[in-house]
One Martini backbone bead per residue (centre of mass of N, CA, C, O) as a GRO file, in nm:
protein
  427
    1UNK     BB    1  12.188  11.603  10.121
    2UNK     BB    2  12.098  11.416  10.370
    3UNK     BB    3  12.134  11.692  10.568
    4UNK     BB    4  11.932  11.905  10.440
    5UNK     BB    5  11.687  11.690  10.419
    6UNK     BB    6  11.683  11.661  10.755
    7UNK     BB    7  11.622  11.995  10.794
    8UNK     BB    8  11.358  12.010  10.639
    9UNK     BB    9  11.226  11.754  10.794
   10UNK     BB   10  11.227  11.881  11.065
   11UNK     BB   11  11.081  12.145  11.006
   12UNK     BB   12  10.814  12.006  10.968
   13UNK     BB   13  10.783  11.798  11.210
   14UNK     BB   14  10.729  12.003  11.431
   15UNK     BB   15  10.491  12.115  11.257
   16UNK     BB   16  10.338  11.868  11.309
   17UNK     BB   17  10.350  11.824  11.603
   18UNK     BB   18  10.236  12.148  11.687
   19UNK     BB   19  10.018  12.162  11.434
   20UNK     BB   20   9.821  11.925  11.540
   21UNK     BB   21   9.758  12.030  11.810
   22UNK     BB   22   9.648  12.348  11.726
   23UNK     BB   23   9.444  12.290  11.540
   24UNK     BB   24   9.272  12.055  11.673
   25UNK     BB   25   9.191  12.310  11.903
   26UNK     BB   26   9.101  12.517  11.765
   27UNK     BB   27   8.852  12.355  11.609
   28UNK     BB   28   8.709  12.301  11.882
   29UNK     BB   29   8.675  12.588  11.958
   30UNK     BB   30   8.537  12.701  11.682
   31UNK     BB   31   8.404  12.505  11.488
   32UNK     BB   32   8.344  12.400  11.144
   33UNK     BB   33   8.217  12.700  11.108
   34UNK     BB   34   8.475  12.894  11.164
   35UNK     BB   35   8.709  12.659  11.047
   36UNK     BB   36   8.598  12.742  10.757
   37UNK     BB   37   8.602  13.048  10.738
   38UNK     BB   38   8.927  13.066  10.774
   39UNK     BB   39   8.981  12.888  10.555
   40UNK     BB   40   8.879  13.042  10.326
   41UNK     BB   41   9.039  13.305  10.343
   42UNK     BB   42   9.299  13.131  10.284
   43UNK     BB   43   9.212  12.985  10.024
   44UNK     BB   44   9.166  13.290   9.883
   45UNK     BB   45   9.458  13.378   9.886
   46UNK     BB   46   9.605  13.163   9.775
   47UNK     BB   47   9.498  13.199   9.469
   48UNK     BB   48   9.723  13.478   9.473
   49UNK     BB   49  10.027  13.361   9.559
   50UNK     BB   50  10.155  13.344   9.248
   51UNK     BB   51  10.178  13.713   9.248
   52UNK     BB   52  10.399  13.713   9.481
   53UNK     BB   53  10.610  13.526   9.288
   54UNK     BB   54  10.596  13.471   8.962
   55UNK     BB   55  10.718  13.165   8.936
   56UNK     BB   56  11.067  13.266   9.056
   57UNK     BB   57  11.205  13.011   9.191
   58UNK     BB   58  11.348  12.798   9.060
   59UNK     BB   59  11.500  13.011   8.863
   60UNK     BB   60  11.651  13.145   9.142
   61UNK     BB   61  11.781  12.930   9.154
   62UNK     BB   62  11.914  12.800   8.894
   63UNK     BB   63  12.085  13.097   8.877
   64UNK     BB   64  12.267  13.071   9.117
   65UNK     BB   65  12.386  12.813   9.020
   66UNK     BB   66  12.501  12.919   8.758
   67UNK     BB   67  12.548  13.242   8.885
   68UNK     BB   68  12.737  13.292   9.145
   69UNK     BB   69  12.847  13.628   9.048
   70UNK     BB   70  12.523  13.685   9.048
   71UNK     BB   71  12.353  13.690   9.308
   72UNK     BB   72  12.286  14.022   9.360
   73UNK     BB   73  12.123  14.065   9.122
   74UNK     BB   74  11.940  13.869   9.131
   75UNK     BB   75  11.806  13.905   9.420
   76UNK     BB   76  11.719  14.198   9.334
   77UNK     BB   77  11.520  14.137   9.138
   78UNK     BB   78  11.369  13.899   9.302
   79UNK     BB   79  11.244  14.133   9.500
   80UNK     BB   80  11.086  14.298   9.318
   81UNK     BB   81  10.922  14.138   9.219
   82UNK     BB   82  10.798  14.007   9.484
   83UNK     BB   83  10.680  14.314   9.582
   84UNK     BB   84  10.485  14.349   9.362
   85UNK     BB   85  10.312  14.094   9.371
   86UNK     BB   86  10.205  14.153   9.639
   87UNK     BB   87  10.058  14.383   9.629
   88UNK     BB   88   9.887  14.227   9.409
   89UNK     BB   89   9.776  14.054   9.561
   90UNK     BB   90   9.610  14.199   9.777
   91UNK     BB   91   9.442  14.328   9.619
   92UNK     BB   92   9.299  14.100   9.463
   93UNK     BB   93   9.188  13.941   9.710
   94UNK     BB   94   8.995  14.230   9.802
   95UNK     BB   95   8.832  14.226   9.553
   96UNK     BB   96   8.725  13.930   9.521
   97UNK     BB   97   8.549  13.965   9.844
   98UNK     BB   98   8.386  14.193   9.740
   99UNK     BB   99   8.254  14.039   9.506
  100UNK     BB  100   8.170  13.704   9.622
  101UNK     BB  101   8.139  13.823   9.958
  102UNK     BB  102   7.969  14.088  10.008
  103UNK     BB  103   7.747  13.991  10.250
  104UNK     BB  104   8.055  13.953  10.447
  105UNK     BB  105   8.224  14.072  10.688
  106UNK     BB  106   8.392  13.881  10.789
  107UNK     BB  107   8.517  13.761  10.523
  108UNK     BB  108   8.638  14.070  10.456
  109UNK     BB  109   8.816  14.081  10.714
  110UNK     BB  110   8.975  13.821  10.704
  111UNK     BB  111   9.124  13.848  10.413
  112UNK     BB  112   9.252  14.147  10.487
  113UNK     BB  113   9.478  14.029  10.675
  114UNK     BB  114   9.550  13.739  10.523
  115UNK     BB  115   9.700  13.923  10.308
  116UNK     BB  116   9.945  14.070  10.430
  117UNK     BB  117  10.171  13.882  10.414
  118UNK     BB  118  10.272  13.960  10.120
  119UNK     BB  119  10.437  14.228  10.200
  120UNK     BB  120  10.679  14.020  10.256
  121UNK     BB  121  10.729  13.769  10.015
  122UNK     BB  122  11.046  13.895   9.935
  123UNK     BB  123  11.208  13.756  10.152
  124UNK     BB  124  11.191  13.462  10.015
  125UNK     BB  125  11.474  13.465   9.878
  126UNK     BB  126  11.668  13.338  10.111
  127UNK     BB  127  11.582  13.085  10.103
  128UNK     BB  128  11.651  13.036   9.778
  129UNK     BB  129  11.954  13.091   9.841
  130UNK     BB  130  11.982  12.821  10.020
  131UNK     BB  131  11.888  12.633   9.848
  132UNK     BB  132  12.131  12.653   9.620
  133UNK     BB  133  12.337  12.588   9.862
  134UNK     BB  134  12.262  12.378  10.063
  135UNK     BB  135  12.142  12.506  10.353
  136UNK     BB  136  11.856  12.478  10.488
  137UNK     BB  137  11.908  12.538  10.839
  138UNK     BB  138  11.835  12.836  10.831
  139UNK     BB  139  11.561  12.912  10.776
  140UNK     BB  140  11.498  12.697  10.978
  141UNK     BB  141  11.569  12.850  11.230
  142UNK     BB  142  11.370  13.094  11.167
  143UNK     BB  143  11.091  12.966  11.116
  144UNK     BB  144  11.120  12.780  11.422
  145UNK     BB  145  11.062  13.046  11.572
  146UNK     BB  146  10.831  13.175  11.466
  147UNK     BB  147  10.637  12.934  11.520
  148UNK     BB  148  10.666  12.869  11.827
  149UNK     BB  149  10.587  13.192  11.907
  150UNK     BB  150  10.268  13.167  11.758
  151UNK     BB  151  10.206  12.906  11.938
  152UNK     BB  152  10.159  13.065  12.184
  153UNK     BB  153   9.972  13.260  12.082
  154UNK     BB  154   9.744  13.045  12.000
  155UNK     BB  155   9.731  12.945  12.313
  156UNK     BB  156   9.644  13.201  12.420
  157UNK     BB  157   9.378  13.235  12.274
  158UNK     BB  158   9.220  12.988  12.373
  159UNK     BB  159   9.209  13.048  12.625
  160UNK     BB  160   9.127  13.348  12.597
  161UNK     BB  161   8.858  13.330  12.406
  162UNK     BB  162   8.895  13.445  12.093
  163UNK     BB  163   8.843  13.543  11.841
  164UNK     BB  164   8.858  13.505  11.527
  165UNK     BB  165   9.043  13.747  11.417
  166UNK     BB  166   9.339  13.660  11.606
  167UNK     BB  167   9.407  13.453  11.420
  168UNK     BB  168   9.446  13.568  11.142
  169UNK     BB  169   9.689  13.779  11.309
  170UNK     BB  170   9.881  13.540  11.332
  171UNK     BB  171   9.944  13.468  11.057
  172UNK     BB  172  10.089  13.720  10.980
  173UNK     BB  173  10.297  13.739  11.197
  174UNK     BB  174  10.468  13.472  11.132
  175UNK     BB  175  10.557  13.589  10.905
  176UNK     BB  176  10.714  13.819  10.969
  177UNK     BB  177  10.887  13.680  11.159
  178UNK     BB  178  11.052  13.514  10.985
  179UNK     BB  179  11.176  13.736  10.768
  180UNK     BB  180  11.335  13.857  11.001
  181UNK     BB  181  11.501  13.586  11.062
  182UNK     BB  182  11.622  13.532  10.772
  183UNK     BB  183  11.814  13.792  10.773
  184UNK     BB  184  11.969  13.744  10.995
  185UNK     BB  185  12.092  13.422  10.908
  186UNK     BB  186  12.215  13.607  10.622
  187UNK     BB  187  12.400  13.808  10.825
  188UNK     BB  188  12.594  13.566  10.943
  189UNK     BB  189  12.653  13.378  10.679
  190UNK     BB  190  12.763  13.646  10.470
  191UNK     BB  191  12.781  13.978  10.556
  192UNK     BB  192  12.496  14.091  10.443
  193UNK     BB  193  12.306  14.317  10.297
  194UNK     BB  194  12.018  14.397  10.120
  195UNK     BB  195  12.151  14.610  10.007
  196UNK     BB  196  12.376  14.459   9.807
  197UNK     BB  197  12.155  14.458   9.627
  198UNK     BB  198  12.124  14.436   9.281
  199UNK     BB  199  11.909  14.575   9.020
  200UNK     BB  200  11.868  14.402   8.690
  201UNK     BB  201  11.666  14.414   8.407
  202UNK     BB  202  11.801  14.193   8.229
  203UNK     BB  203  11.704  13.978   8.434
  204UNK     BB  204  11.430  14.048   8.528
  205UNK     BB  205  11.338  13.967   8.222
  206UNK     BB  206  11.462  13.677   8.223
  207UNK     BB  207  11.266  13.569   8.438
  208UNK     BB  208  11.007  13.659   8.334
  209UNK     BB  209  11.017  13.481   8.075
  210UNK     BB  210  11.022  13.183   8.236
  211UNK     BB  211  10.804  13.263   8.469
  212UNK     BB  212  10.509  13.249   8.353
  213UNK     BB  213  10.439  12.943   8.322
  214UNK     BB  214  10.458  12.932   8.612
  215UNK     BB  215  10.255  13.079   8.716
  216UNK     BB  216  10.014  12.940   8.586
  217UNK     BB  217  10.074  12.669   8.737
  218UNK     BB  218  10.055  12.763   9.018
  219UNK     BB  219   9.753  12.838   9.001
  220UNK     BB  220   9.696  12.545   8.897
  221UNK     BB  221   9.783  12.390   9.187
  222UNK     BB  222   9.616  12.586   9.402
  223UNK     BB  223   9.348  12.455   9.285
  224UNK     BB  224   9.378  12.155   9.416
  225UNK     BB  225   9.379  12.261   9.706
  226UNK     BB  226   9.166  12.548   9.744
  227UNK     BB  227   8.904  12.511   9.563
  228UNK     BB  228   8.723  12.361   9.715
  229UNK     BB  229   8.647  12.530   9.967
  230UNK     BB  230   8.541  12.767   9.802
  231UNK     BB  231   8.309  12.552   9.638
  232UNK     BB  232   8.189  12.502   9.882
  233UNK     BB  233   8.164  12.797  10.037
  234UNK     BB  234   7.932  12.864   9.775
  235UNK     BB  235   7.764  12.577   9.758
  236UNK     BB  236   7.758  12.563  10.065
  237UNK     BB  237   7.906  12.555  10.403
  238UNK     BB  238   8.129  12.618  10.630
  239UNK     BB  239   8.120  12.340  10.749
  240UNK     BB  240   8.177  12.185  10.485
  241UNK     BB  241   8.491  12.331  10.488
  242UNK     BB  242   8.587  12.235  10.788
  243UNK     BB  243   8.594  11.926  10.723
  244UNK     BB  244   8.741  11.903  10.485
  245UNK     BB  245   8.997  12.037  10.605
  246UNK     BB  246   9.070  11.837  10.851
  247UNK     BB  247   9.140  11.608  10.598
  248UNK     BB  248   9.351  11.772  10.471
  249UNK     BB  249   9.538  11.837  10.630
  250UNK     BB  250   9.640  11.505  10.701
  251UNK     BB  251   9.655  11.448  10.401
  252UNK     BB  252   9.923  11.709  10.351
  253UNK     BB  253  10.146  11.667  10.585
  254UNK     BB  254  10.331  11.515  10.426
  255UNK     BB  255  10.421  11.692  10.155
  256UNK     BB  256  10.686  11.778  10.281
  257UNK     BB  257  10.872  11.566  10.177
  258UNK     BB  258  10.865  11.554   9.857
  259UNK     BB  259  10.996  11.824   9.905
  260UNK     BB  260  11.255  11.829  10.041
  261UNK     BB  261  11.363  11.600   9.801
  262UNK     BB  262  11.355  11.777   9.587
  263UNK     BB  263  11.527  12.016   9.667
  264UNK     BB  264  11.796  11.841   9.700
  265UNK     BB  265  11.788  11.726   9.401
  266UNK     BB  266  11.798  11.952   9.198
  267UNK     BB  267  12.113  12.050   9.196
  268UNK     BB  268  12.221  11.807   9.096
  269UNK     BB  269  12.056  11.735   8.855
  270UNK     BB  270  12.158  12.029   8.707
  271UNK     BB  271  12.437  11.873   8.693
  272UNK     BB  272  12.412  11.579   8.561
  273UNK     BB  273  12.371  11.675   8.305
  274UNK     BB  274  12.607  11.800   8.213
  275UNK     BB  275  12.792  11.521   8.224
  276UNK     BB  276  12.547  11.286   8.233
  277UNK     BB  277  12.309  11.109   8.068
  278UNK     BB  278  12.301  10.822   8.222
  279UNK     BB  279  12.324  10.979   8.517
  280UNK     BB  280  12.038  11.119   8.480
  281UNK     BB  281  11.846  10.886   8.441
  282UNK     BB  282  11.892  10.700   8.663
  283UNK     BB  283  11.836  10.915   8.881
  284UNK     BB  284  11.532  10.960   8.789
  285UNK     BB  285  11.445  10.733   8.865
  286UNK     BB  286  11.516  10.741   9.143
  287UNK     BB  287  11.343  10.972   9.227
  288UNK     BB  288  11.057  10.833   9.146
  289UNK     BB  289  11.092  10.600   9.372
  290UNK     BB  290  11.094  10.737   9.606
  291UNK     BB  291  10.824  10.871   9.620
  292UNK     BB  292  10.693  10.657   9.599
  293UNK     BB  293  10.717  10.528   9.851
  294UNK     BB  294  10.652  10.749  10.048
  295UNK     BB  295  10.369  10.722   9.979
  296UNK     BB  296  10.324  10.461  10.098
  297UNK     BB  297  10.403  10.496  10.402
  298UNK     BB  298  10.144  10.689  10.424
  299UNK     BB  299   9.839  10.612  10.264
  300UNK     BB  300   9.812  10.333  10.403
  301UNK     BB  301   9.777  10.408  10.690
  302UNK     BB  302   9.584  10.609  10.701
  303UNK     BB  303   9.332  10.486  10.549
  304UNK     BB  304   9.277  10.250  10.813
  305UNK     BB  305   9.304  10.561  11.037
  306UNK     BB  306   9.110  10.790  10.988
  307UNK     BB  307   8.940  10.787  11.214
  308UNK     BB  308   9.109  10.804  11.452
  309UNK     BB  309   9.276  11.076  11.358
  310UNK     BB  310   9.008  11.270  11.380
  311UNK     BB  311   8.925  11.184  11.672
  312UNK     BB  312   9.183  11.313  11.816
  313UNK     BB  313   9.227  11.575  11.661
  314UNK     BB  314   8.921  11.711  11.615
  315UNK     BB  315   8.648  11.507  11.670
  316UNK     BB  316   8.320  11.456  11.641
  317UNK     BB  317   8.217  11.669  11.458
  318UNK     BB  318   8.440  11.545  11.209
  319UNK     BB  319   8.300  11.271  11.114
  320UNK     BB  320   8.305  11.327  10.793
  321UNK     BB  321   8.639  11.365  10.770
  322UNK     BB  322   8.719  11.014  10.695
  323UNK     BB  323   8.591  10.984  10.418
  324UNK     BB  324   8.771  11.193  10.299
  325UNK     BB  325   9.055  11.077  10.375
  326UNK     BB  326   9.021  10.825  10.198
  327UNK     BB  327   9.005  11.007   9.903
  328UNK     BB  328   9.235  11.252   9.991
  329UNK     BB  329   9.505  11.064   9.982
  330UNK     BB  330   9.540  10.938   9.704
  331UNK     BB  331   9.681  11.192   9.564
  332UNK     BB  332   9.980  11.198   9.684
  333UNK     BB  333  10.110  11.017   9.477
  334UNK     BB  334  10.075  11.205   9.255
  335UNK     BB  335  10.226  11.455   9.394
  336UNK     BB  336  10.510  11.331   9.415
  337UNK     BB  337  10.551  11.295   9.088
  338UNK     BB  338  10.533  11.578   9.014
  339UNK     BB  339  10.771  11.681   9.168
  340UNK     BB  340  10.957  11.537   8.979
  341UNK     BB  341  10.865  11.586   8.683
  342UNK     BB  342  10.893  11.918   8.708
  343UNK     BB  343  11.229  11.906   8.759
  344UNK     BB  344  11.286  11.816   8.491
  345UNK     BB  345  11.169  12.033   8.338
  346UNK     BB  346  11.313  12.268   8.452
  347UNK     BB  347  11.601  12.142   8.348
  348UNK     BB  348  11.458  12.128   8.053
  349UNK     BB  349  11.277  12.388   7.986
  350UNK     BB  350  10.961  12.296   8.057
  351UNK     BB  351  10.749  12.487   8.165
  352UNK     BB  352  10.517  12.442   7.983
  353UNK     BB  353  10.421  12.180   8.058
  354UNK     BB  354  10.320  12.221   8.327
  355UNK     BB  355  10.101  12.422   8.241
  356UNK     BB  356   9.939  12.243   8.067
  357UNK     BB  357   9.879  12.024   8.284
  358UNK     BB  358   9.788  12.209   8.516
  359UNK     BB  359   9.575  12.361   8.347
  360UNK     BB  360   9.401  12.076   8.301
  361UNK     BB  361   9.362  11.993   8.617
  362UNK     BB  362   9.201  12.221   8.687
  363UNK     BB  363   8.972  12.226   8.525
  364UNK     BB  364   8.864  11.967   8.593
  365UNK     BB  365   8.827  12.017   8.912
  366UNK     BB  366   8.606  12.226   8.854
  367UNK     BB  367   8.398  12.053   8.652
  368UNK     BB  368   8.378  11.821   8.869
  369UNK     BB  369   8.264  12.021   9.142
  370UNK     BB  370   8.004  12.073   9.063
  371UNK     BB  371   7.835  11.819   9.051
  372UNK     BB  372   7.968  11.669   9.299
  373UNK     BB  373   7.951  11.884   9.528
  374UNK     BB  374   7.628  11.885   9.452
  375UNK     BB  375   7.616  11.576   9.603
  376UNK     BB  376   7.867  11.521   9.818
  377UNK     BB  377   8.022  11.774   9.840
  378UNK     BB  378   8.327  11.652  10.058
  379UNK     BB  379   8.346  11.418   9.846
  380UNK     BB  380   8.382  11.524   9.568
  381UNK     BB  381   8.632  11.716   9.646
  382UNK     BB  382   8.792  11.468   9.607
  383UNK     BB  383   8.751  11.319   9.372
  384UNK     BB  384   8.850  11.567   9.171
  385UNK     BB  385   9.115  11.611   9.258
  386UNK     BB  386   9.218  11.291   9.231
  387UNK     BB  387   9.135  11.303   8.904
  388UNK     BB  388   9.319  11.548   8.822
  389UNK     BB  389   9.636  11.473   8.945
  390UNK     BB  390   9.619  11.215   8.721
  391UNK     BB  391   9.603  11.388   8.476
  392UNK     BB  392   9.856  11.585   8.537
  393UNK     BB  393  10.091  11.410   8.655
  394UNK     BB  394  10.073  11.143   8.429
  395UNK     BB  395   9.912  11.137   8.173
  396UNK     BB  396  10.041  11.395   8.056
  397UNK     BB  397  10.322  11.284   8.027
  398UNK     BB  398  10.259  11.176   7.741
  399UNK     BB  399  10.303  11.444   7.597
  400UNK     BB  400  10.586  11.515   7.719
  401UNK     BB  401  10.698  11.190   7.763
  402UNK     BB  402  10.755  10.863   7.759
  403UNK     BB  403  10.989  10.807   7.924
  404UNK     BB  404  10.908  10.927   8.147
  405UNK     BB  405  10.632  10.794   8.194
  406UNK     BB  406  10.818  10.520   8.222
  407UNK     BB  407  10.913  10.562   8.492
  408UNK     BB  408  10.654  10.639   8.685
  409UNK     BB  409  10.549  10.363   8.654
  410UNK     BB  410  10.788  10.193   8.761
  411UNK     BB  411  10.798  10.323   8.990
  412UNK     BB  412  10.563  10.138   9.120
  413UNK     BB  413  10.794   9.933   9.166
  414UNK     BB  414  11.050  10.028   9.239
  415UNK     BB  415  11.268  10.116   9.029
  416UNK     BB  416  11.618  10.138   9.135
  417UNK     BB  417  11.590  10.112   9.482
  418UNK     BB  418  11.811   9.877   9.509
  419UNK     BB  419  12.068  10.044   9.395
  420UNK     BB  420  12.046  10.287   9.578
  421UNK     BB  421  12.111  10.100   9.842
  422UNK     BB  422  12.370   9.976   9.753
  423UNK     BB  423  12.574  10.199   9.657
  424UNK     BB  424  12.470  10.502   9.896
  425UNK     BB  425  12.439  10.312  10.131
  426UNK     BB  426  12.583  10.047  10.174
  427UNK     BB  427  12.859  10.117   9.963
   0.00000   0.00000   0.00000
């Protein structure tokens, strides 16, 4: 576990020191208002990517973990699923930018472009299927060639003063990039051609019965994220929306660690519900005070550095992005608590309660960012986002479970992590 949660850690890192060197390069490049405009794009694409996935990614880990001798019909259904909504995907972004930003040909061909990625996203089945048997260097080694040459493209692009819209259409290939290289190290590791899955209507059928609460859970997940962008971007302009944006990079580049930490933890998770009620829930204390701890080491000093941090890596442009980020980096703690309480519910086959918190949270940041947004701009947008994410993912707890809300709470004291300590790593 620790060897798998190290490679998904690896790919994150290098992906974090080479691409906050080029996104800050770039944005000084394109200047608030064209990296505003170019966020806004990928922010309302955003929007409809949980119709590319179909909410069916972790149901397609759960079932290859428990039906490993079904794993091609699983793997054949999971690509139909998501080759359908990727489709589906480029249409509604494409119609919603022609119908919200009508009078704008550039951001409408913005967003038409970084659609296409979507074409794509059935190959990340591979991922998934990755992910279940804990097994994460391989997918990591195919993103990492992928990022690492697309990298290179766009600081081509950079010194080249290319347009706008070659980096938009650079964001598209290296998804096609990663996922030619992920089906390459999925036939080197197993031996098989995604020709050898096979489509089975009963599975195809079970998994979307399953994952319907969650596909509406992702698109109000995905509105945490992306929403501020959009309705900074048409309730003010687009340079507080690169501003906001600068903020938000930094304030979620570390996303990636309590997400690596669940991926890992998550099999494991479902192994132990099986064996032990008093090891499942002993583990699950530790789950949560491990994401607490983990928030701590990271929004603690980022809130004392954030002038600095924005100065180096954005410039001066950007001055007005650090007050930002004073405010929406302390959301990530919550971010963190919410990833481990998900995995919970999805193991307890709770998708629906993920569903209405995370839809209560959606409104919320919604509700809130209209008022706010229109007094204080990309400031108002991150407090909203923050008091959303408290209400969606510790709050609504309470009514899903009070063992785990008091689990939560403790967390925040690292309940656990001593004897975690003792037992796993000293003993």
């Amino acid at each position: 576990m620790f060897v798998n949660a190290s490679w998904l850690i690896y790919d994150r890192v290098i992906r974090l020191a080479v691409n906050l060197f080029i996104v800050g390069w770039m944005a000084r490049y394109l200047g608030p208002k064209q990296y505003g405009n170019l966020d806004y794009a990928m922010s309302l694409t955003s929007l409809v990517a949980c119709f590319a996935s179909f909410g069916i990614n972790d149901i397609l880990i759960r079932d290859l973990i428990n039906n490993p001798d079904q794993s091609r019909k699983i793997l054949g259904s999971g690509f139909f699923i998501r080759q359908f909504g990727g489709l589906l995907a480029i249409v509604i972004s494409i119609i919603a930018v022609f119908i919200v930003n009508s009078d704008e040909p550039l951001t409408k061909l913005l967003v038409s472009i970084v659609s296409l990625t979507y074409l794509f996203s059935s190959f990340d089945v591979v991922d998934l299927y990755f992910q279940s048997q804990i097994k994460s260097k391989y997918p990591v080694i195919a993103n990492n060639i992928a990022f690492i040459i697309m990298s290179g493209v766009r600081i081509a692009l950079i010194l080249s003063e290319a347009p706008l819209i070659a980096f938009a259409a650079a964001a598209s290939a290296e998804v096609l990039l990663a996922q030619a290289g992920m089906f390459i190290v999925y036939r080197h590791h197993t031996g098989h051609y995604m020709f050898h899955w096979r489509f089975d209507w009963v599975i195809t059928r079970s998994i979307l019965r399953d994952s319907w609460p969650l596909l509406i859970s992702w698109l109000s997940g995905v509105m945490f994220f992306k929403i501020g962008q959009i309705m900074l971007g048409n309730m003010v302009d687009y340079r507080e929306v690169g501003e906001y944006a600068a903020a938000v990079k930094i304030s979620e580049v570390w996303y990636f660690v309590p997400w690596a930490v669940g991926i890992t933890l998550y099999p494991k998770i479902v192994e132990l519900k099986k064996k032990s009620e008093e090891q499942y829930y002993s583990r699950l204390q530790e789950f949560f005070s491990i994401m607490a701890v983990l928030s701590y080491s990271v929004v603690l000093p980022t809130f004392f550095l954030s002038k600095w941090l924005i100065a180096i890596i954005f410039g001066d442009q950007f001055v007005k992005a650090s007050m930002i980020l004073n405010i929406h980096i302390w959301a990530g703690i919550f971010y963190s608590m919410g990833i481990a309480r998900n995995y919970w519910c999805n193991a307890e086959n709770h998708s629906r309660a993920i569903l209405y918190s995370t839809v209560c949270g959606a409104v919320i940041n919604v509700i809130l960012n209209i008022p706010l947004i229109l007094m204080y701009g990309g400031l108002g947008a991150a407090w909203s986002t923050m008091i959303a994410r408290i209400v969606s993912v510790y709050l609504s707890t309470v009514f899903i479970s009070r063992k785990i809300f008091f689990m939560q709470t403790q967390a925040f004291t690292l309940k656990g992590l001593s004897r975690l300590i003792k037992q796993d790593i000293i003993g």
